[in-house]
BAVEX-374195 format. One record per residue (C-alpha): residue number from 1; x, y, z. Coordinates in nm, 2 decimals. Layout:
# residues N
<node NUM,<X,Y,Z>>;
...
This chain:
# residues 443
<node 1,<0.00,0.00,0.00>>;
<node 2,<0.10,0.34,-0.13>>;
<node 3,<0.21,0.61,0.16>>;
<node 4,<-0.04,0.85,0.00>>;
<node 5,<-0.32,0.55,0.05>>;
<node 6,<-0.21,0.49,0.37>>;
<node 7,<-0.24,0.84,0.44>>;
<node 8,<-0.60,0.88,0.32>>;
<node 9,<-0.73,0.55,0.46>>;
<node 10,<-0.60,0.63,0.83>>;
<node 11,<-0.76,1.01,0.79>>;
<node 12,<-1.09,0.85,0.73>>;
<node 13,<-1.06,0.61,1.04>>;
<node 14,<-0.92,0.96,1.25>>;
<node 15,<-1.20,1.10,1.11>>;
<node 16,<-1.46,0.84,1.17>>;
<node 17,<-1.36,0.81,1.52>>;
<node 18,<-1.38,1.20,1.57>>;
<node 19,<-1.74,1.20,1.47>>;
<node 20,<-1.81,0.88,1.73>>;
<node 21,<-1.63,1.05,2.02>>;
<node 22,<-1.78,1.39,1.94>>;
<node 23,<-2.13,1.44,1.72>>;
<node 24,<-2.07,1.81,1.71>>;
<node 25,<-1.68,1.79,1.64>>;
<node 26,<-1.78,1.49,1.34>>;
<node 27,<-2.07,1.71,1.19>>;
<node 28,<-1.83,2.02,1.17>>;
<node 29,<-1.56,1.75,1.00>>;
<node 30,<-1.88,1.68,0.75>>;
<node 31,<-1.96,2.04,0.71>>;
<node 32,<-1.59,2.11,0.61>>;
<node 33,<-1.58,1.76,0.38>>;
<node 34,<-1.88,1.96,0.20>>;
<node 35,<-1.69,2.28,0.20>>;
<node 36,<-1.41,2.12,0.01>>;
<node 37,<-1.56,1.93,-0.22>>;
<node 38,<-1.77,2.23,-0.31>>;
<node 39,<-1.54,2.47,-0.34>>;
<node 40,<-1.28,2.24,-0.62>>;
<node 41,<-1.62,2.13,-0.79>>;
<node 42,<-1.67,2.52,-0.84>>;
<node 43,<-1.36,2.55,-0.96>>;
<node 44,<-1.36,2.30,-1.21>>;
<node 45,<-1.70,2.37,-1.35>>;
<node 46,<-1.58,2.73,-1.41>>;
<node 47,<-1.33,2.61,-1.71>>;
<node 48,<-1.02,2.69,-1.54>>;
<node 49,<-1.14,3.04,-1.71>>;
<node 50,<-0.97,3.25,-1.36>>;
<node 51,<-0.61,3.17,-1.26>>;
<node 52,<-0.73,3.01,-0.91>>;
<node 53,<-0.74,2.65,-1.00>>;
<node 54,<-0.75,2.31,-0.78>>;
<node 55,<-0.41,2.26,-0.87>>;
<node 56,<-0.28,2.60,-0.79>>;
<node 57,<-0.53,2.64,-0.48>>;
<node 58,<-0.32,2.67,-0.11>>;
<node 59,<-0.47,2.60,0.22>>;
<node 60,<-0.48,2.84,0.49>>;
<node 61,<-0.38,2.58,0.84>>;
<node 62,<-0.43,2.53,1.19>>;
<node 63,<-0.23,2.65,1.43>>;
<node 64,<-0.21,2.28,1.54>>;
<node 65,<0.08,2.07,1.74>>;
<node 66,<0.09,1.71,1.90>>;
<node 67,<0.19,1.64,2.24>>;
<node 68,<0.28,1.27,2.38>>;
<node 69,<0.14,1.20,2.73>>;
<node 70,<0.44,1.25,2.86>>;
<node 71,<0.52,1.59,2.73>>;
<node 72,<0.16,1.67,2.79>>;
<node 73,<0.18,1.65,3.19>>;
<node 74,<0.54,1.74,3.18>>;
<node 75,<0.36,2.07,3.03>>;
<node 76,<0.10,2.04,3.30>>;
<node 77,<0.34,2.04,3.56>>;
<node 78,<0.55,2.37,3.42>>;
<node 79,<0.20,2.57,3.45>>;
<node 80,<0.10,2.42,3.77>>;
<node 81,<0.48,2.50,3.92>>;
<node 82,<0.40,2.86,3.80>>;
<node 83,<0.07,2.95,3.85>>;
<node 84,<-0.04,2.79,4.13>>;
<node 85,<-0.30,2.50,4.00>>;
<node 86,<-0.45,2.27,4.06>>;
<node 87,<-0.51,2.20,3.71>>;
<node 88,<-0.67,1.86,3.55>>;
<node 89,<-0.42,1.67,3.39>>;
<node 90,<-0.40,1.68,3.02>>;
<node 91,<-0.44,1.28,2.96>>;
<node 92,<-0.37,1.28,2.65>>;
<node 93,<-0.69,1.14,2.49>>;
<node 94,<-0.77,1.44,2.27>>;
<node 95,<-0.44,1.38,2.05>>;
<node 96,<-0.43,0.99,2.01>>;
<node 97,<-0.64,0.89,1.73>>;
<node 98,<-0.51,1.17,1.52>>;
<node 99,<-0.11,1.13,1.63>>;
<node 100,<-0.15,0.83,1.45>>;
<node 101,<-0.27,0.94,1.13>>;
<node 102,<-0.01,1.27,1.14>>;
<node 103,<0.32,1.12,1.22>>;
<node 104,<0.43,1.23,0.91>>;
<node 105,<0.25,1.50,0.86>>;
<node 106,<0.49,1.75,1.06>>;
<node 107,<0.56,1.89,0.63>>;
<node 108,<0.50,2.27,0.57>>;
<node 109,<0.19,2.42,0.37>>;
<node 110,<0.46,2.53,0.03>>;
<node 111,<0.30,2.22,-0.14>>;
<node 112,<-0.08,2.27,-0.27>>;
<node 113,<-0.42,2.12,-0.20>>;
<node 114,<-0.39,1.80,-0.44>>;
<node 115,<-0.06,1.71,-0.26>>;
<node 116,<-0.13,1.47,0.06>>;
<node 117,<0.10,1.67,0.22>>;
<node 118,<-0.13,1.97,0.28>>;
<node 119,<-0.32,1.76,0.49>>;
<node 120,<-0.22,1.80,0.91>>;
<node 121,<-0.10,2.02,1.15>>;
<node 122,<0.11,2.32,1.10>>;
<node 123,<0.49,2.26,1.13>>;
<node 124,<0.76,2.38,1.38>>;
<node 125,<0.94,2.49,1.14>>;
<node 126,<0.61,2.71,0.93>>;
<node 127,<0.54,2.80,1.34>>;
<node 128,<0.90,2.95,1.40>>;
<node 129,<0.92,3.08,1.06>>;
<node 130,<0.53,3.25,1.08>>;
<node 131,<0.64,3.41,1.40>>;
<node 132,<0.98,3.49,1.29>>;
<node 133,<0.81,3.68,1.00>>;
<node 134,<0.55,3.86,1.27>>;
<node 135,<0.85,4.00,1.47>>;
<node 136,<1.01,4.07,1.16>>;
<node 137,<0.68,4.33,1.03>>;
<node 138,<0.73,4.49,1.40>>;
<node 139,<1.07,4.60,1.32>>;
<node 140,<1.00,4.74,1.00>>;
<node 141,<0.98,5.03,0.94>>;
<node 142,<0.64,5.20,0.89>>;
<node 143,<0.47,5.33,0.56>>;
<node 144,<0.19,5.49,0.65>>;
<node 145,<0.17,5.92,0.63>>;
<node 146,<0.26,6.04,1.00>>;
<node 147,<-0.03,6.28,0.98>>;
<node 148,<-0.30,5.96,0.96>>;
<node 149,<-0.10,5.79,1.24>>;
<node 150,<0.17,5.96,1.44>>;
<node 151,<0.22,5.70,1.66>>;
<node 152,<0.29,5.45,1.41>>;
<node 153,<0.65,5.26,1.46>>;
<node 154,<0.63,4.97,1.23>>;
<node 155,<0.52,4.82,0.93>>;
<node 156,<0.27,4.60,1.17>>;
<node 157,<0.16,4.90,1.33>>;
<node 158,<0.03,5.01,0.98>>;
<node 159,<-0.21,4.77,1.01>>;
<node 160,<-0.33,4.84,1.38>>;
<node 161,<-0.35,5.20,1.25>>;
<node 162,<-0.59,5.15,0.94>>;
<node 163,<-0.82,4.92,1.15>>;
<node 164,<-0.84,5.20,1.44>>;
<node 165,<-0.91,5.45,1.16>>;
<node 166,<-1.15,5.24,0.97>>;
<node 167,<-1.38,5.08,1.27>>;
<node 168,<-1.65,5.20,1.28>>;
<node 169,<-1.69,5.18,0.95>>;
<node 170,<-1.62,4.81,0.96>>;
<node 171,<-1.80,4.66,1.19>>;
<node 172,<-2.12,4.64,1.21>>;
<node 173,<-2.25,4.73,0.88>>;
<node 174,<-2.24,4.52,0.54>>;
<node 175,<-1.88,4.57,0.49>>;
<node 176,<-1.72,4.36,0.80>>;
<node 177,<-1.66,3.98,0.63>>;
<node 178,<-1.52,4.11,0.30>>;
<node 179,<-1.34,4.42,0.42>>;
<node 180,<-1.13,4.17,0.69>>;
<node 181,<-1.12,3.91,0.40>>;
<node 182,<-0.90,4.13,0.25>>;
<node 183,<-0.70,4.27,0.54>>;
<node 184,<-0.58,3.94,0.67>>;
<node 185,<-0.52,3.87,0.29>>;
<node 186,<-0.30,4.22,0.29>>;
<node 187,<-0.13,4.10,0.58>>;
<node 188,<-0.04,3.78,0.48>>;
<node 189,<0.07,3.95,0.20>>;
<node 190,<0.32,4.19,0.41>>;
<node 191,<0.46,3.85,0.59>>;
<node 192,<0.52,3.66,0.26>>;
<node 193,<0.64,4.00,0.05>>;
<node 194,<0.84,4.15,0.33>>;
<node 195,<0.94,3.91,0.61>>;
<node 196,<1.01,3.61,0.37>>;
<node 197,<0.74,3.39,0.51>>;
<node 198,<0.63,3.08,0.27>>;
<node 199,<0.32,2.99,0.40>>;
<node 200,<-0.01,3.15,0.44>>;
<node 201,<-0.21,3.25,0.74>>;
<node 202,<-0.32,3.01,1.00>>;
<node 203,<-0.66,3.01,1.16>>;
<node 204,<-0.78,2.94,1.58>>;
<node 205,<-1.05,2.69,1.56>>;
<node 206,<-1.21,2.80,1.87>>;
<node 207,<-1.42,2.48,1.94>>;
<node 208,<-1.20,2.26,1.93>>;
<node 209,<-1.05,2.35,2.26>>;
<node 210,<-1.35,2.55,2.42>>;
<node 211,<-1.38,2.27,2.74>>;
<node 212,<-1.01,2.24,2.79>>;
<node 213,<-0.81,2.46,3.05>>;
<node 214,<-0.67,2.77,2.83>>;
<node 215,<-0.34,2.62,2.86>>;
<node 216,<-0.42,2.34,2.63>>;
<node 217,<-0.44,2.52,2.32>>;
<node 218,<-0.08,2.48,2.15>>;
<node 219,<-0.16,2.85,1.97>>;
<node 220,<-0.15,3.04,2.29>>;
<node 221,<0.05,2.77,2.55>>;
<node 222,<0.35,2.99,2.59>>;
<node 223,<0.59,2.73,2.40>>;
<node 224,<0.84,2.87,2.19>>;
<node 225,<0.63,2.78,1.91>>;
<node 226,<0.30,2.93,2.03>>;
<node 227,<0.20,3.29,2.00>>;
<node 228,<0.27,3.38,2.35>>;
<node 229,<0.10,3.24,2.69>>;
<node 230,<-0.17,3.41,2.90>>;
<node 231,<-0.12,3.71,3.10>>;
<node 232,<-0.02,3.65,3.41>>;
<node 233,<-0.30,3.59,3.66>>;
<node 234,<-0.45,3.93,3.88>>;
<node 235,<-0.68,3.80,4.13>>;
<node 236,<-0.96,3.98,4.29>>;
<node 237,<-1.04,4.14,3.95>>;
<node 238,<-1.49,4.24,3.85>>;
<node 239,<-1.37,4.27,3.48>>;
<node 240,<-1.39,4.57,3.24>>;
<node 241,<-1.75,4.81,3.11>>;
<node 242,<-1.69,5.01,2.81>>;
<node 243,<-1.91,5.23,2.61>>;
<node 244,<-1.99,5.03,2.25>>;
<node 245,<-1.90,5.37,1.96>>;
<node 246,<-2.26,5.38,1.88>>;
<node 247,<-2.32,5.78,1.79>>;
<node 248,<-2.61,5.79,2.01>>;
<node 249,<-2.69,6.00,2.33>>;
<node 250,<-2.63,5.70,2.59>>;
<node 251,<-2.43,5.43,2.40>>;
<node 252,<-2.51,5.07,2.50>>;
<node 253,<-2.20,4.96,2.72>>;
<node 254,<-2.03,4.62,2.69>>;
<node 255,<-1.89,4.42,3.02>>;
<node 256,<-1.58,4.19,2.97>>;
<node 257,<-1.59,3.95,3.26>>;
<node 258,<-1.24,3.87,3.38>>;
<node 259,<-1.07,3.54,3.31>>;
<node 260,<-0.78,3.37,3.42>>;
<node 261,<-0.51,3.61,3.35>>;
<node 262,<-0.55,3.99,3.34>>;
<node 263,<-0.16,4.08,3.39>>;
<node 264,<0.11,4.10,3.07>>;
<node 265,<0.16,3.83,2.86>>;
<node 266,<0.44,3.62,3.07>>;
<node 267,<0.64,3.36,2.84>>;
<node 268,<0.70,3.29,2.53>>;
<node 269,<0.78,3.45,2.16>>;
<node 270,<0.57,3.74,2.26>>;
<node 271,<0.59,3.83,2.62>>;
<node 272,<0.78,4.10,2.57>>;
<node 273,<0.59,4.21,2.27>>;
<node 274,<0.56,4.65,2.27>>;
<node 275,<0.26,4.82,2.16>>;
<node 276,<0.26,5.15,1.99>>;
<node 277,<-0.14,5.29,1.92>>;
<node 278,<-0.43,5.21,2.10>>;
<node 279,<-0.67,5.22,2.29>>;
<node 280,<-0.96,5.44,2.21>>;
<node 281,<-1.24,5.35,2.39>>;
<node 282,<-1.21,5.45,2.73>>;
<node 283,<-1.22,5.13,2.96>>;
<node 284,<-1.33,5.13,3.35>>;
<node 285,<-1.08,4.86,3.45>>;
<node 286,<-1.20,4.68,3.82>>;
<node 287,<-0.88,4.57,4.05>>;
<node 288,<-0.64,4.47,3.75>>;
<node 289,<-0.39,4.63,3.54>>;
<node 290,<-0.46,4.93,3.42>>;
<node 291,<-0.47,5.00,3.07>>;
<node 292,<-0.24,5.37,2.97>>;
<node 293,<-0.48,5.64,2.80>>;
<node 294,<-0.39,5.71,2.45>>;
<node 295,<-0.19,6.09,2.43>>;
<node 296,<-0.48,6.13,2.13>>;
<node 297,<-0.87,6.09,2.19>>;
<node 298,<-0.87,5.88,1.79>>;
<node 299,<-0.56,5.62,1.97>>;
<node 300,<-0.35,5.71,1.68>>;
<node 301,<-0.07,5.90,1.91>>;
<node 302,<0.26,5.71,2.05>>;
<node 303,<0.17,5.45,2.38>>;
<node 304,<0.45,5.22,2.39>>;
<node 305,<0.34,4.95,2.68>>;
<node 306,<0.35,4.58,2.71>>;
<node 307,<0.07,4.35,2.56>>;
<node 308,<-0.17,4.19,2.84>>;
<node 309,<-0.42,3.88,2.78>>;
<node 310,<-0.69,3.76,3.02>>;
<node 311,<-0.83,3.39,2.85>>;
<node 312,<-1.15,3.27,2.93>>;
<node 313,<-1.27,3.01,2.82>>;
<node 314,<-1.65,3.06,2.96>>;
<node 315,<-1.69,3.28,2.66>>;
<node 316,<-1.62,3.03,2.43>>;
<node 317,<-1.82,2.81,2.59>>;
<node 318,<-2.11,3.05,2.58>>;
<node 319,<-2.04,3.13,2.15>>;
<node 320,<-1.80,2.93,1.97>>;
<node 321,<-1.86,2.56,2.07>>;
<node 322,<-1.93,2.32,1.76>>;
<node 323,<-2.25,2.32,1.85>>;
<node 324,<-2.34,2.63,1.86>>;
<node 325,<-2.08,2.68,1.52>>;
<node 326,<-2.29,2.41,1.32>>;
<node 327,<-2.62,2.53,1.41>>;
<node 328,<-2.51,2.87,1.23>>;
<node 329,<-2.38,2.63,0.93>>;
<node 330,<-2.71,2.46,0.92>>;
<node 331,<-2.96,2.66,1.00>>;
<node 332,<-2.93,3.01,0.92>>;
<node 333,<-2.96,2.98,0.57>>;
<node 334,<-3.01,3.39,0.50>>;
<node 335,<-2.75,3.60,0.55>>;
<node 336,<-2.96,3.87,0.73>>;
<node 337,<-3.00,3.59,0.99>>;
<node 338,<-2.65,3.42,1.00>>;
<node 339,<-2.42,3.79,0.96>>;
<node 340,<-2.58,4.01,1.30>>;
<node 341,<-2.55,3.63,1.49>>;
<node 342,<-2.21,3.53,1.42>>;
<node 343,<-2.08,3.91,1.45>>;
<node 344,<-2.26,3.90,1.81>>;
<node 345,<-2.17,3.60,1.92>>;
<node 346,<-1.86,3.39,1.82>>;
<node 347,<-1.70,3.70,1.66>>;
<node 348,<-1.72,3.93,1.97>>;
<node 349,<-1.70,3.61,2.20>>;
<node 350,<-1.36,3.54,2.03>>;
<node 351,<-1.19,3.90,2.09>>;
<node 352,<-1.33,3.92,2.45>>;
<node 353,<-1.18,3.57,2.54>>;
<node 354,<-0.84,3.72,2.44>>;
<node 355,<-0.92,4.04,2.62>>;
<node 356,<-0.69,4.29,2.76>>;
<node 357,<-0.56,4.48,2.44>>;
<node 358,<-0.85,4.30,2.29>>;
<node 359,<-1.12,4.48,2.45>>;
<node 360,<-1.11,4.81,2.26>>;
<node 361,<-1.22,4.61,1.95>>;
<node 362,<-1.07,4.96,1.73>>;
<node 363,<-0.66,4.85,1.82>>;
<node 364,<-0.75,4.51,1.89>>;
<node 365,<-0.51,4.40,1.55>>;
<node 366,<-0.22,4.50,1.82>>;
<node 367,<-0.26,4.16,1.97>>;
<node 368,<-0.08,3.90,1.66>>;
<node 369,<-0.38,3.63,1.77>>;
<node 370,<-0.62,3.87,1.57>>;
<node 371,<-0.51,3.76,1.27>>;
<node 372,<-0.57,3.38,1.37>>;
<node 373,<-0.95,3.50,1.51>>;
<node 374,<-1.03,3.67,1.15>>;
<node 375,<-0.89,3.42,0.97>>;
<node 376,<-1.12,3.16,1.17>>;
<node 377,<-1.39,3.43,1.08>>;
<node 378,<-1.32,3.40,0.72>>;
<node 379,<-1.29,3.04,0.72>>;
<node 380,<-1.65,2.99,0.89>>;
<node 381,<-1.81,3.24,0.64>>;
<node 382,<-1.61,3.09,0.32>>;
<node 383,<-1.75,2.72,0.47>>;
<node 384,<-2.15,2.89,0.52>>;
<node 385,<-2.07,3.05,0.16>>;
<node 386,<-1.96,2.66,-0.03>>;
<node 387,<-2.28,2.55,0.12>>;
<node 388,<-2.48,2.73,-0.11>>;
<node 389,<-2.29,2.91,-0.38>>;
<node 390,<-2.59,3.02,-0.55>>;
<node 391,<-2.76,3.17,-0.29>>;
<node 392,<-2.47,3.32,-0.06>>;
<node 393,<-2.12,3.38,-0.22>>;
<node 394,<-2.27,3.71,-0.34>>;
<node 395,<-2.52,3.78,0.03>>;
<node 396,<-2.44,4.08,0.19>>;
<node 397,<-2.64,4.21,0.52>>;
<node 398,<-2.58,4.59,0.66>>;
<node 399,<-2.59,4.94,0.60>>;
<node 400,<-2.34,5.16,0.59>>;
<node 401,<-2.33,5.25,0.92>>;
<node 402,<-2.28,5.07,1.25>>;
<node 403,<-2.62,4.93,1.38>>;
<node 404,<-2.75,5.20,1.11>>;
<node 405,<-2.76,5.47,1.32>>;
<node 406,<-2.80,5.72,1.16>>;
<node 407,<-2.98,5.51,0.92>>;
<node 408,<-2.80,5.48,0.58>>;
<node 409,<-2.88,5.25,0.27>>;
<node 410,<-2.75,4.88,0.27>>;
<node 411,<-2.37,4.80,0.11>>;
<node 412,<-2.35,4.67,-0.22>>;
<node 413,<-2.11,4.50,-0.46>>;
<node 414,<-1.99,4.82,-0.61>>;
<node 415,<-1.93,4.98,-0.23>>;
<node 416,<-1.57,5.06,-0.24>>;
<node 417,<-1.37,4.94,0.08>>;
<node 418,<-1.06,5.15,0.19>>;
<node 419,<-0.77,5.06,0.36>>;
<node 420,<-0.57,5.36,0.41>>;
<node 421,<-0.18,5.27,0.31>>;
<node 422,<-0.30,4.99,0.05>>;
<node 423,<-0.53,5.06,-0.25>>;
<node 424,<-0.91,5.08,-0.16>>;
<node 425,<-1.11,4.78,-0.39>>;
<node 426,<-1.47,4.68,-0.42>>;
<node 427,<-1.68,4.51,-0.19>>;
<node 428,<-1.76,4.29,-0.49>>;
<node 429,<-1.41,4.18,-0.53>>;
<node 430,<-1.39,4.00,-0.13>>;
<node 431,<-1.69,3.82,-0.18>>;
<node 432,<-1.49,3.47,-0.27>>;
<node 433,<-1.16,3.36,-0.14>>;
<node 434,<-1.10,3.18,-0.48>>;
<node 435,<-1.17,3.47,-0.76>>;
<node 436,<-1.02,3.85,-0.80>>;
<node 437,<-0.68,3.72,-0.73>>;
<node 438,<-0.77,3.55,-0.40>>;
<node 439,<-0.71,3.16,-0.46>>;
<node 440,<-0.69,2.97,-0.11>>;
<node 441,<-0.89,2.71,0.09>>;
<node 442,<-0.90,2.65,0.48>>;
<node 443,<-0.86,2.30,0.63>>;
């Protein structure tokens, strides 16, 4: 038996034994079997007319990493040393069926979708080279005009800066899924183009470890090859009320419960990671670490400071479980239905469990996991789209205002979407993440 058969026939029994040990996980794994198929069937039905094609197509991966048992409570012991515990022992269970199948698996994502070895976790070396490429866009130099941000250090702080001038625009109205479509493709772009990264941009799939201790999650474990830990735990803490940017008389406010940090990120690649912009809303902070005022009311002035995270995993719990996830897939077939629900819920759930520098969702791109939370957004909405090509890769929902207030006529396809230091393009254009020069897939 071929290596590539072998590879395929153990992925189906991995599979197979995902959906027995977890209906909700195995229908997701169904959903994104659909997705797939879908997605190259569209392709090939279009003629190969567009230069996105199933041989050309690359896959966008989890952030995703295999522990023995060993290394697993050895891991277990290192946090519970540190902060305190008790914590339940990892035992290992969630990695066994698929350690099997992805042995070999620890490739890179350079080769394309018909290649087997596309199929797996992200490898150390794509991990150390994506965050190698992060650091690298933080010490670069910036591009954008001094007079739109004057804080601005760095070529990743460009970024930060257009999403803090563009938010309220963005969110809330009928251009938030394709306008961050194309910013996380723009900052791929930047990690590829100017930091020499070869892969593409990983996503969080926030169900998978919603009922595991935050520590579990090889993304945000503090490992050399994770994106930084937890901040470190503040007890005593009632968590955070800010004002949503709503242009009404008395704004509705939003409260941020506190989790299980609260304190600056304390180990790994990015515990020592500097801020430059941020925040703007103004944020009533209860016993914890206090968050520095911006010199400038828009959060565009200089306010170097440390990064701090608070995870809690209630949130998740609450908003992003496969459950709640499929039922979204499933059931909200109209996008006036599944858009306001998923921005409410898993969307805001996501940035809130990341918190701290996450809470003012305008500088919330100064946090590196908000590129893995969008691109989990993205993959969702690209997985609701294949469903029913006909009837939602073109479905927009919103105005052009946040919560239409003042009230303002609904986005279109020939809306144009700016981004400040990059040329602005049509709304039209970020509908598909397979046409208009866009050409990826997410496992």
């Amino acid at each position: 038996m071929s290596r590539v058969v072998q590879y395929v026939v153990l992925l189906a029994i991995a599979l197979s034994a995902i959906a027995s040990a977890n209906p909700d996980e195995g229908l997701m794994e169904k959903l994104v079997k659909e997705y797939h198929a879908n997605t190259i069937k569209g392709l090939e039905l279009s003629g190969y007319g567009s230069s996105c094609t199933p041989d050309n197509i690359v896959v966008r991966k989890e952030w995703f990493a295999q522990r023995s048992k060993k290394e697993s409570q050895s891991h277990q012991r290192r946090w519970d040393e540190e902060d305190g515990g008790p914590w339940a022992v990892d035992d290992g269970q969630w990695g066994k069926v698929l350690a099997k199948t992805l042995t070999a698996s620890d490739t890179d994502e350079r080769c394309f979708w018909v290649s087997p070895c596309q199929r797996g976790n992200l490898s150390l070396r794509s991990r150390r080279e994506y965050i190698d490429a992060v650091k690298c866009l933080h010490e670069l130099p910036s591009k954008i005009d001094p007079k739109l941000a004057p804080g601005a250090r760095s070529r990743y702080d460009d970024f930060e800066a257009a999403h803090i001038r563009l938010a309220a625009k963005i969110h809330g109205t009928g251009f938030f899924l394709p306008w961050h479509r194309h910013f996380v493709h723009l900052y791929e772009t930047a990690l590829r183009d100017e930091c020499g990264y070869t892969g593409y941009q990983p996503y969080w799939d926030w169900s998978k470890y919603a009922h595991r201790p935050v520590h579990a999650n090889p993304l945000y474990d503090g490992s050399e090859t994770s994106m930084g830990s937890n901040g470190r735990y503040i007890p005593g803490r009632n968590g955070t009320v800010q004002p949503l940017p709503v242009p009404v008389p008395d704004p509705p406010k939003l409260y941020c419960p506190s989790g299980t940090g609260g304190g600056y990120v304390k180990r790994g690649p990015f515990a020592h990671w500097t801020l430059h912009l941020g925040p703007v809303i103004p944020m009533t902070v209860r016993n914890g670490m206090p968050v520095r005022a911006n010199p400038r009311p828009d959060g565009l002035g200089y306010n170097p400071r440390r990064m701090i995270r608070d995870f809690n995993n209630t949130l998740l719990l609450e908003k992003n479980t496969y459950k709640i996830v499929n039922n979204m897939l499933t059931n909200m077939t109209d996008i006036h239905t599944f858009h306001p629900y998923f921005y409410r819920g898993p969307h805001l759930a996501g940035h809130l469990f990341i918190s701290g520098y996450d809470n003012d969702f305008y500088s919330s791109p100064g946090d590196p996991l908000f590129y893995f939370h969008h691109a989990q957004i993205d993959r969702i909405w690209s997985i609701w789209q294949a469903l029913d090509f006909s009837k939602r890769e073109n479905a927009l929902d919103g105005t052009l205002t946040m919560s239409n207030v003042p009230p303002t006529r609904n986005v279109t396809l020939e809306d144009v979407m700016s981004f400040e230091f990059e040329p602005s393009i049509l709304v039209g254009k970020r509908m598909s993440p397979t046409k208009d020069g866009l050409c990826y897939i997410y496992e």
